[in-house]
N, C-alpha and C positions, 0 to 999 in steps of 0.2 A: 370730474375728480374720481366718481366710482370708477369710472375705466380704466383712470389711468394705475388705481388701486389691486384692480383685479389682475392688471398686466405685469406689474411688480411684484403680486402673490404668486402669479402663475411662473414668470422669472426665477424667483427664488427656490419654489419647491422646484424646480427643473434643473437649476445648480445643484440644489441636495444632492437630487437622482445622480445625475451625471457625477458628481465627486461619488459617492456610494462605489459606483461601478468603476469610477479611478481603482476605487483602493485595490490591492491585489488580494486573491483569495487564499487565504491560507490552509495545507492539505496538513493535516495533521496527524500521522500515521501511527498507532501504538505496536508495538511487536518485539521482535526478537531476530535471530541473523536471518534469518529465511525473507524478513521484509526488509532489512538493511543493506542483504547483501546485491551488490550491481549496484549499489546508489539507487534501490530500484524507487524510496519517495523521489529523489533527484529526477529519475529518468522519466516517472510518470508524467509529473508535473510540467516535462519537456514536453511532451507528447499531447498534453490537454489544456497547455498553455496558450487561450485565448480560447477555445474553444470548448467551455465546459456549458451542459445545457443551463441554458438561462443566463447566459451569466459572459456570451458571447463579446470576446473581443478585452477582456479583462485578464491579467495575468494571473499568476495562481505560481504560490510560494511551496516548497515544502518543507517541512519539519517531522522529528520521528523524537519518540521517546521511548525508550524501558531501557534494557538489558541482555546480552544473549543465552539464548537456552533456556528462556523462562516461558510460560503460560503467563500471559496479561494477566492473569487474574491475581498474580501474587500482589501485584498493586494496592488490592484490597487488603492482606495482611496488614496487623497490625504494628504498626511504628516502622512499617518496610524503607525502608531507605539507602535500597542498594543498584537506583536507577546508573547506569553508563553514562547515558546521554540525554540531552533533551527537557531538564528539569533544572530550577536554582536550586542551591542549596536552600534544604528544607520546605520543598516545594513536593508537594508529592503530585500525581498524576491528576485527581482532581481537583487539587488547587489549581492544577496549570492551566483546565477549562473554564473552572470558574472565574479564575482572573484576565484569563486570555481571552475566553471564548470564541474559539477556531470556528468558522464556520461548517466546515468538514472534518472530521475523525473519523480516521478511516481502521477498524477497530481488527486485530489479525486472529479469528477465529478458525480454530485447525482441530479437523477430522480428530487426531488422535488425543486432542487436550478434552474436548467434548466425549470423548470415549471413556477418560475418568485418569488417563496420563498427568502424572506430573500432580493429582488431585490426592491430599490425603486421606478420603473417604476413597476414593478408587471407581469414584460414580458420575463423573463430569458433572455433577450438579455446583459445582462451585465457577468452575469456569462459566456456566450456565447462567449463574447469580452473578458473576462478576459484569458478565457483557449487560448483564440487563441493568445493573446499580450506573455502568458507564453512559447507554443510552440515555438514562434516565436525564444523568448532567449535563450530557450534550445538549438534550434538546431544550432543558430548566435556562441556556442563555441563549439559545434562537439556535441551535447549530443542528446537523444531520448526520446521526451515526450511519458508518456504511461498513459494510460486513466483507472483510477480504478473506473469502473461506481459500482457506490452504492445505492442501494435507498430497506428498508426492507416491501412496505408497500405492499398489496394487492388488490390496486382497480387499477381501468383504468387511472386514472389521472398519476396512477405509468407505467402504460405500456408503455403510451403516451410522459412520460420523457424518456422511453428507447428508444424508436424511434428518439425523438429529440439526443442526448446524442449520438445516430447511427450515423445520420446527421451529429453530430458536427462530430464525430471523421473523416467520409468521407471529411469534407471542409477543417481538418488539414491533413490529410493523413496522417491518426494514423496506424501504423500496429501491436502494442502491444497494445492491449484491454485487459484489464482482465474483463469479462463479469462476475461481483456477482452477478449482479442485477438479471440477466439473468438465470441466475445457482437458485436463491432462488427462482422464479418464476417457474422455473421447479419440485423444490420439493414441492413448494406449492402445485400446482396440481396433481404430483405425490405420493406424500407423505404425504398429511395433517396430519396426526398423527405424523409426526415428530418436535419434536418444533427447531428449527434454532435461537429462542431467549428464554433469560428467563423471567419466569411469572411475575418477578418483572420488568423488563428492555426493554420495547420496544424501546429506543433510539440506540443500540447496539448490537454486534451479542452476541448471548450464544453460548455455549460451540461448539455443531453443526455445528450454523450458523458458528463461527471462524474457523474451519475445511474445511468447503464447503470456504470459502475464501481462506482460504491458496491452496485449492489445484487447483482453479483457478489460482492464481499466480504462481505457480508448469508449470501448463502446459501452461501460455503463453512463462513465462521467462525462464526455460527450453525448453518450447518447445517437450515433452515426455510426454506419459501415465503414471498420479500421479497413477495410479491404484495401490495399495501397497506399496508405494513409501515413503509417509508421514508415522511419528510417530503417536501411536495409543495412546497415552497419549504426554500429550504435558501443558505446562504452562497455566496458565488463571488466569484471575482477577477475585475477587468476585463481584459480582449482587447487588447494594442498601447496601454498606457497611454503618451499621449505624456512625454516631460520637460517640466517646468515651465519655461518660457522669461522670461515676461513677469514683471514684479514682482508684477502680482495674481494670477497664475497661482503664483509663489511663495507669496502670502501664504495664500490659498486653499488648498494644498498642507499650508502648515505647520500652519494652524489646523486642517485633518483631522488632521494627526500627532498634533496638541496633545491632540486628541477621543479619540483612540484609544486603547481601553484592553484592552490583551493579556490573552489565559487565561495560564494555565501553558504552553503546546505554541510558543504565536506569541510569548510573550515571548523564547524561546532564539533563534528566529531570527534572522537579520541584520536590519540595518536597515532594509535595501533591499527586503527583502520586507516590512516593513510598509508600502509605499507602497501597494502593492494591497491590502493587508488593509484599512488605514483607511480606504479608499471605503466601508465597508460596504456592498456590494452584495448583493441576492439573486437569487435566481431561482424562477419558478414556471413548474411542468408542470401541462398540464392534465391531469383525470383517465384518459384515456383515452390518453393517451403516456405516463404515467408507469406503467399495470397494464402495457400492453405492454414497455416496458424490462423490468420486473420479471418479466416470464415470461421473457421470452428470458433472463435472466441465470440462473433457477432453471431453467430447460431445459437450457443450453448445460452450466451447473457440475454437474447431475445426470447427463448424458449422459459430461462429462470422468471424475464421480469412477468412472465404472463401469467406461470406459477403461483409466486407469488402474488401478482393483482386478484388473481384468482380466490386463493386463500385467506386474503386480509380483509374481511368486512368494513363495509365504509363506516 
């Protein structure tokens, strides 16, 4: 009778397990267009879908919340309640972990908001304060903040945010960094002839830049050499889409809207951002831009996770 007791215990906890790992993992991404834009939670979650460490063979959902043009940290304001997407009404951002709690928040801290941008003291201590009050609730229902440092621009005031944005991740005791910032500074100076944005769009990545991003997320959140690994064509928005002016410039417009048919991720969106999705556009790298991106990102994210194991005391 004990055995056959012990083999119904050991059954059941093995169902748990096994449904646990049914469930799919939710990528929960906070930010602003620079993380919205390409469907780039969409397209991550394409890319690490079944293959996130630990977690092998399991799907993984995305989701995004804020606003664009903002510093996450407005979040923290009081009685703020001017999110776009991603929130019920009268949900604010940490309600939406505490009642949800996402396994992954993946949190968009950027070079220049840390620099004291967009801060009304003008000292990024507030952006500073924000990410660490977000950490904090992440990890208060079992979940893992993961630091999407971002910042596209080329002078030292940019380098100086990566250093801080370092900092911070060591005082939370980040061990998922995805190093972009990191990774585009390397092609800058490896690379200059490569463009990572486009000529109309310095606000966002182009085609490139979106690439060298994903495959930064590849190899933290898998954890493996993206080297080959990503699709060499892949989704994108279009760059400076004008407004519809003309009536067949309207009609044109609306029969792409008509055509357009959302997953789950682009359906929550606004509306406004299906304009650029219904283009269906893609994009292709050739073989030999795309293994290069793919190193540098698994370089850059392997050299960051050592950094930081280094920095973070057990």
């Amino acid at each position: 009778m004990k055995s056959i007791y012990l083999v119904s215990l050991f059954t059941l906890i093995f169902s748990v397990l096994a449904f646990a790992e049914d469930t799919p993992i939710i990528l929960l991404f906070a930010g602003s267009s620079s993380t919205y834009f390409n469907d780039m939670p969409r397209e991550v979650a394409k890319v690490v879908d079944g293959k996130m460490a630990n977690h092998v063979g399991t799907a993984v959902l995305p989701e995004i919340v804020g606003r664009s043009g903002s510093d996450i940290r407005v979040y923290m304001e009081p009685g703020f309640n001017k999110y776009e997407y991603g929130v019920k009404p009268g949900q604010s951002f940490l309600d939406k972990i505490r009642e949800e709690k996402p396994p992954f928040v993946v949190l968009q801290t950027v070079c220049r908001f840390i620099m004291g941008d967009d801060d009304p003291t003008g000292t990024g201590n507030a952006h500073a304060d924000a990410v660490k009050k977000y950490c904090e609730a992440i990890r208060a229902v079992g979940g893992e903040p993961v630091f999407n440092e971002m910042g596209w621009g080329k002078t030292e005031r940019e380098a100086e945010g990566r250093q801080r944005l370092f900092d911070l991740a060591v005082k939370n005791r980040i061990r998922l960094f995805v190093p972009c910032s990191t990774a585009w500074a390397r092609v800058y100076h490896q690379r200059p002839d490569l463009a990572l944005q486009h000529p109309k769009d310095s606000s966002h990545p182009g085609d490139a830049g979106h690439f060298l991003n994903l495959a930064c997320f590849y190899a933290v959140l898998a954890q493996q050499n993206p080297v080959g690994k990503l699709p060499r064509t892949f989704p994108v928005w279009p760059h400076g889409l004008p407004k519809a002016q003309t009536d067949a410039e309207k009609s044109v417009e609306a029969d792409k809207m008509a055509k357009f048919k959302p997953d789950m991720y682009q359906a929550k969106m606004p509306r406004w951002m299906h304009r650029g999705m219904a283009e269906q556009l893609t994009a292709t790298l050739d073989e030999a831009t795309a293994s290069y991106l793919e190193s540098v990102a698994w370089e850059v994210s392997q050299d960051m996770k050592g950094k930081l194991n280094a920095a973070i005391k057990p």
